[in-house]
N, C-alpha and C positions, 0 to 999 in steps of 0.2 A: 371566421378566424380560428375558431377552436378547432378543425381538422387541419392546421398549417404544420408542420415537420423543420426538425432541429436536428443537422447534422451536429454528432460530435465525433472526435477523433481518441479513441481509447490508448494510449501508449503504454500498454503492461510490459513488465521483462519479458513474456516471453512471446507475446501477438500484436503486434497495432490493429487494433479495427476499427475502420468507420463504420458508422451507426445511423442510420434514420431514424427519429423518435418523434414519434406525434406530442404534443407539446399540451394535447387537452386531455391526457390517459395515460400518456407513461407506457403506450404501446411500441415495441419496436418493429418498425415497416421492414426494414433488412439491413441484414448489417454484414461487411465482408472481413476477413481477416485474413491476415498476411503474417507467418511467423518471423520470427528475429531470428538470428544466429549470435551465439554467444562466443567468444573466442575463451579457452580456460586456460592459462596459464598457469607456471608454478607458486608456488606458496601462496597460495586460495586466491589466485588472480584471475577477475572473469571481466571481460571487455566487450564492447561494441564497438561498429564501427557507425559514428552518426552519421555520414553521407549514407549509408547503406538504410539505416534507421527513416531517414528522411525519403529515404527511395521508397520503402515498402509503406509510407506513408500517402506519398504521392499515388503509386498501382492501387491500395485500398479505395482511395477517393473515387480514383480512375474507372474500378471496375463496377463500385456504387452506384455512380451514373449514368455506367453503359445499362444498365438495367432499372437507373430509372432518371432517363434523360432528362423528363419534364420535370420535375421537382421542383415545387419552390419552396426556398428555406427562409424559417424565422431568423437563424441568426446560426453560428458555428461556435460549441462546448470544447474543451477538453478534459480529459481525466489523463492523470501525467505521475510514472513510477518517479520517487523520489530517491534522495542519497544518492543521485548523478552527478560526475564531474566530466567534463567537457573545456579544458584549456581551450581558446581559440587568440587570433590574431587581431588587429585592429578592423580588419573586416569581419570578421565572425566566420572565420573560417578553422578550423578544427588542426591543431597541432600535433593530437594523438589521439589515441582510440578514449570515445566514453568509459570511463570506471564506473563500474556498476554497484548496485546498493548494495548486493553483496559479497561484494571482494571485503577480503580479510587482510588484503598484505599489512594495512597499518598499525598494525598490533602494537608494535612500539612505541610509537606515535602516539600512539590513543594513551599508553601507560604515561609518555611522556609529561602529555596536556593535563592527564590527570595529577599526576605531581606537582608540574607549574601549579596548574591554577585549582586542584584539591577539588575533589570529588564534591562534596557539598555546595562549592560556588559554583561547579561548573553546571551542575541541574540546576542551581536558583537560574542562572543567564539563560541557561539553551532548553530547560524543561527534562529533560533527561539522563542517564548517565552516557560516559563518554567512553564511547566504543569503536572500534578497528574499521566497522562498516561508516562510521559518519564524517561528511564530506568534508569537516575542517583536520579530521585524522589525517584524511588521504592529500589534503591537500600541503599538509605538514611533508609528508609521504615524498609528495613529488617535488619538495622544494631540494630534500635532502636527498633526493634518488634518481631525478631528472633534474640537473639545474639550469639545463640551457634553456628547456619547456619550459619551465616556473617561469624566470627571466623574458624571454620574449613573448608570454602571453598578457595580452590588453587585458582580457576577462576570463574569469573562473566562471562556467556557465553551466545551468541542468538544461535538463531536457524544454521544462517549460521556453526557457529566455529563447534557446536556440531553434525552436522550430516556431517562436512566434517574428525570431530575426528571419529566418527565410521566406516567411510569408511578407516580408518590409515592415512591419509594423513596431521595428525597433526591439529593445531590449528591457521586457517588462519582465516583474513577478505579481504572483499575490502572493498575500502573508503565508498560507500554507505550504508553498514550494520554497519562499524565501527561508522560513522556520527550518525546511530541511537541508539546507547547507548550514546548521549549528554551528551560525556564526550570530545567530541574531539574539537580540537582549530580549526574550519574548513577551515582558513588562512594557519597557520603553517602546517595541517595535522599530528599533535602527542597531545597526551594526554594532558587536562589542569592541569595546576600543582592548580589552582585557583578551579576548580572544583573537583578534589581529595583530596584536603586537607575539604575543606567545607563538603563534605561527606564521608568521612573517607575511602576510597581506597588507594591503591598504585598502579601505572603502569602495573607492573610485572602481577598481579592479573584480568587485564583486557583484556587479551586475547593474540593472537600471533600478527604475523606480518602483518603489513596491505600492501593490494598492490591493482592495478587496475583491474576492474572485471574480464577483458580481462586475466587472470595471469593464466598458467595452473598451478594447483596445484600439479601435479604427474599421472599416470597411475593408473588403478584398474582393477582386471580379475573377481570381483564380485561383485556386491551389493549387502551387507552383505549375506543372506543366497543362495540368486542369480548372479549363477555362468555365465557369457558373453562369447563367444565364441573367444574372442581375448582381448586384451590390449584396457581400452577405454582411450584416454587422460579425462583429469576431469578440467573444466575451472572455477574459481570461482563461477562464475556470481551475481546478484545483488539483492538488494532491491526490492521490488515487484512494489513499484513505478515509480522509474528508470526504471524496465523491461518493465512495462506496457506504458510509455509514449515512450520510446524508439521501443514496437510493436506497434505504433501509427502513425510510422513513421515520429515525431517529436522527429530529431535528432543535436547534437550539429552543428551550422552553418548557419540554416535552421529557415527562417523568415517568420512571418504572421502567423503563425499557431500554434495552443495552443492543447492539448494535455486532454481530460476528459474520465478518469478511473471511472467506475461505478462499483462499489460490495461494498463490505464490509463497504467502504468508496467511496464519491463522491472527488473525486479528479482531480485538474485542473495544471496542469503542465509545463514548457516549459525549453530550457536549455539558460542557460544565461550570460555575462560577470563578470568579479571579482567585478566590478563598483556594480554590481545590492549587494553585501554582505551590503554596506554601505547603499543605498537609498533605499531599498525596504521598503512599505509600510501596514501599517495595519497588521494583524497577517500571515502572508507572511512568508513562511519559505527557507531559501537559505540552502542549503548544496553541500554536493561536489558530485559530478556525477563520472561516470563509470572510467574516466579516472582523471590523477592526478591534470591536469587543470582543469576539467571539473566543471562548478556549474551548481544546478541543482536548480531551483524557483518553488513555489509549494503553493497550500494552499489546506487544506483537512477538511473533516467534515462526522460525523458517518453517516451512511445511512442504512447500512444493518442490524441492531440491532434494527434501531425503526420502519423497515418494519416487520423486524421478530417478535419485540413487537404486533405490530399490529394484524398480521397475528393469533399468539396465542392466546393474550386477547383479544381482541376487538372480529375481526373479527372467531376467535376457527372454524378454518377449515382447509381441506387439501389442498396440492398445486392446484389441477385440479378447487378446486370451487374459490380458490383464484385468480387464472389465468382468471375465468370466471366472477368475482365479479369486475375483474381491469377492462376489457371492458365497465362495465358500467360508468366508468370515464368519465368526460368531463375536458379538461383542457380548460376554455373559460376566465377566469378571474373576473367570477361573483361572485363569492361563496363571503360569510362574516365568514369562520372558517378560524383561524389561526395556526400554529400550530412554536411553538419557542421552541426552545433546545439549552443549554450549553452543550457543550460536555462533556466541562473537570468536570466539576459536575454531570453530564448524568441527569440534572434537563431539566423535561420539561412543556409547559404551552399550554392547547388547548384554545382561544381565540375563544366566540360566540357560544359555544356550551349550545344548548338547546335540549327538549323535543321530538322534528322534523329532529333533527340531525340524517342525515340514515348513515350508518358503511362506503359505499363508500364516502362519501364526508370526513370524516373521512381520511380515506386514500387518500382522494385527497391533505387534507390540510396538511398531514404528507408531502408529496412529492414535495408538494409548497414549504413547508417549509426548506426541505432539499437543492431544489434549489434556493431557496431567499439567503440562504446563501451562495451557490456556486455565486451567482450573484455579493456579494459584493467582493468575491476573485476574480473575472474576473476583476471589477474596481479596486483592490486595482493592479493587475498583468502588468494592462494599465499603468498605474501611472509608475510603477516599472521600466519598462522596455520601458516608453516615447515612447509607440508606440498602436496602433490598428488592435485585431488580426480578421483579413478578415474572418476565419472561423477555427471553432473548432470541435478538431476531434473526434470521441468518439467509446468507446470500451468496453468489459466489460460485466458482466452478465445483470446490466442493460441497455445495450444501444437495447438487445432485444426487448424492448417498444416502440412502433412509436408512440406511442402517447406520452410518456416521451419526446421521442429524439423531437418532435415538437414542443414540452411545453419550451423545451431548447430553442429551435431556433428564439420561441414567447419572450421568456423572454431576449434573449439574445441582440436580432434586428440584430442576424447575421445567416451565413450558420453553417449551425453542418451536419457536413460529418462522418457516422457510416462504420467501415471500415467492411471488409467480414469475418473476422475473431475475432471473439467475446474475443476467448483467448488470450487475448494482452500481459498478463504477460511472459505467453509461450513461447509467437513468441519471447518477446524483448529478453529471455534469450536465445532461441538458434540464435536469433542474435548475441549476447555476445559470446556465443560459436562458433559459426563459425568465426566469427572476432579473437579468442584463438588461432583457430585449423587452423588459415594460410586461411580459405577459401576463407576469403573476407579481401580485404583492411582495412576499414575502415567503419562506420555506414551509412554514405550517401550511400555506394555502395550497405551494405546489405540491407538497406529499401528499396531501387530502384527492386532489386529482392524478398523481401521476402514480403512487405506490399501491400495491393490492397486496393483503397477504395470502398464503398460500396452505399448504399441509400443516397441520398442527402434528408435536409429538409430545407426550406426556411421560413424566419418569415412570417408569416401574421399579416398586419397592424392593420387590427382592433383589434386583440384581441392582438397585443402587443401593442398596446395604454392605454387597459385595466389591461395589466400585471403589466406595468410603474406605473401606478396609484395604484394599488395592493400592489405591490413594497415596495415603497414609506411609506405606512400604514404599514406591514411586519416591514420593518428597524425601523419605529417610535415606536410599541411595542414592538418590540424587544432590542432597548436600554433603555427603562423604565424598562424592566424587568431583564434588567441581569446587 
């Protein structure tokens, strides 16, 4: 039993990959990927099309199989991007393109709700403050921007509900994907009657029943046009964040150690007591974790959008010279460019840029910049949880950078430990699913077998003397400007 394999199906914004994961190691057998396409519209409008999304779903499966026919699986995971909307029909059929986590158009919206229901209560309800990217923004958005769509949609649906409707298996969540349509009371765990009435929803309308990641939803003999050679159980699974810090092996119970997810978003994570809903600090977001106790503390900020900016404008090259253009980086703490982003506006400011300014430094300042911010969610995470994390773990398409993951270690003044397995979202989910399908107890036991860590990096002093002082400058333009 211990060599048996747990497909899961990874849904990031910008790849779905199916996964093969040995279930007693945390090894992955192969895994294929399939890119999205994003549609970008005006005033920070970026779309999907789900029939398209659920297509490169299906070819992943598809092409999984053709190379490894025989397979028999424990049971079928997923890891699933959040802050999706998805209006559909009484059938679960799709009214307009997915809105994506992060489109901006709700700006207004988001000031709106803030007004109505004031910033203070709206993080006690939803765990966070209330921003342009979050799904009850956008869904304010389309009542007052689209009303015929608002009007003849049955359900307000993310990605979770909808690709576990096309498998038949009805209209579920768990608490982690439910959490991110910040509609839910994250204390009580059911819908805010204070945030449906301000945005004109009813209950009914916002999906099926919520339960813990770990929840098998039912059997399947096929994914969708791909037929399995037996019955797979189908276990919810979770959030891409949750997934990702849970294959980080920063799991509920388990101290000292902080959790940093690199892709699309630089994200720093850990799981935490009820206590931490009340006192957490700074733009710190609490929600609820895999299981129905579960809280999960978090603070995150865009990364892979203003590399990808970079990469296209700036820098107008392909991956191989871009790969070859990051080498020339120095992360030493000398430079004098700065580079400042609001997310929820996607306003940005490059600070010192002149005549002499070469395209890598450029990119060095984007990545300073990206981690000055992760720096102040490390301090605000200390605060939160009245404690100092010994070392942080990292995973993720970016933690492939040694010179990143150093720059971390310099700025941080602690160890950042990069685990061996890059795909952390993966792993957490068929953790989740082995945990469903009876295999393992509980997440301590599955981390124990499925996580391994990897490269160790330690600060150095001098040039985290330099960073401090860097820092420091970073934080001071950076609140004059936003």
């Amino acid at each position: 039993m211990r060599d048996q394999t747990l497909l899961v199906l990874d849904f990031g914004t910008s790849n779905v990959r199916a996964v093969l994961v040995k279930a007693g190691t945390g090894e992955i057998v192969r895994k294929v990927s399939v890119k999205n396409h994003w549609i970008e519209g005006k005033e920070g409008r970026w779309e999907m099309e789900p029939e398209i999304l659920w297509e490169h779903a299906q070819s992943a499966v598809e092409e999984l199989f053709r190379q490894q026919a025989d397979e028999k699986l424990l049971g079928l995971g997923f890891s699933f991007f959040g802050d999706s909307l998805i209006p559909v029909d009484e059938n679960c059929k799709p009214l307009s393109n997915l809105i994506m986590a992060f489109d901006t158009r709700a700006w207004a919206e988001a000031a709106y709700l803030r007004e109505e229901i004031g910033e203070r209560a709206f993080q006690e309800i939803v765990g966070g403050p209330c921003l342009s990217m979050l799904v009850c923004s956008k869904l304010l958005w389309l009542r007052k921007n689209e009303p015929q769509i608002f009007q003849k949609a049955r359900y307000f649906l993310h990605i979770q509900e909808y690709i576990l409707g096309k498998l038949g298996l009805g209209v579920h969540a768990d608490y982690t994907m439910a959490n991110r349509k910040t509609m839910l009371d994250i204390r009580k765990r059911e819908w805010s009657d204070r945030l449906m009435k301000a945005v004109g929803v009813e209950a009914e309308r916002l999906g099926g029943d919520i339960q813990a990641s770990i929840y098998t939803a039912g059997k399947i003999e096929r994914f969708g046009r791909v037929l399995f050679n037996q019955e797979v159980p189908v276990v919810l699974g979770a959030h891409d964040s949750e997934c990702g810090i849970l294959g980080l092996g920063v799991v509920p119970g388990k101290e000292g150690i902080l959790g940093n997810i690199s892709g699309t978003y630089e994200m720093l994570g850990c799981f935490a007591n009820e206590a931490s809903l009340k006192q957490k600090e700074g733009v710190l977001e609490c929600g609820c974790g895999p299981t129905r106790d579960s809280v999960i503390l978090n603070g995150s900020s865009i990364a892979g959008a203003y590399v990808t900016w970079y990469q296209r404008q700036i820098c107008r090259c392909p991956e191989k010279m871009f790969s070859e253009m990051e080498e020339k980086v120095c992360y030493d703490g000398k430079g004098e460019l700065f580079f400042l982003a609001d997310d929820d506006r996607r306003g940005s400011i490059l600070c010192g840029l002149d005549s002499s300014t070469q395209a890598e430094q450029i990119y060095q300042a984007v990545i300073e910049g990206i981690t000055f911010k992760l720096k102040t969610l490390l301090d605000d995470l200390e605060r939160t949880k009245r404690e100092t994390f010994e070392s942080i773990v990292c995973g993720g398409g970016g933690s492939s950078s040694d010179r990143w993951m150093q720059f971390k270690a310099d700025l941080f003044r602690r160890k950042v430990v990069r685990v061996d397995q890059a795909e952390v979202s993966a792993l957490g989910a068929a953790m989740i699913a082995a945990i469903g399908v009876g295999y393992y107890q509980n997440f301590s036991e599955a981390a124990s077998c499925m996580v391994h860590p990897g490269k160790i990096f330690t600060p150095d002093t001098e040039r985290s003397k330099r960073y401090q002082k860097k820092y420091g400058m970073w934080r001071g333009k950076y609140e004059q400007s936003f």
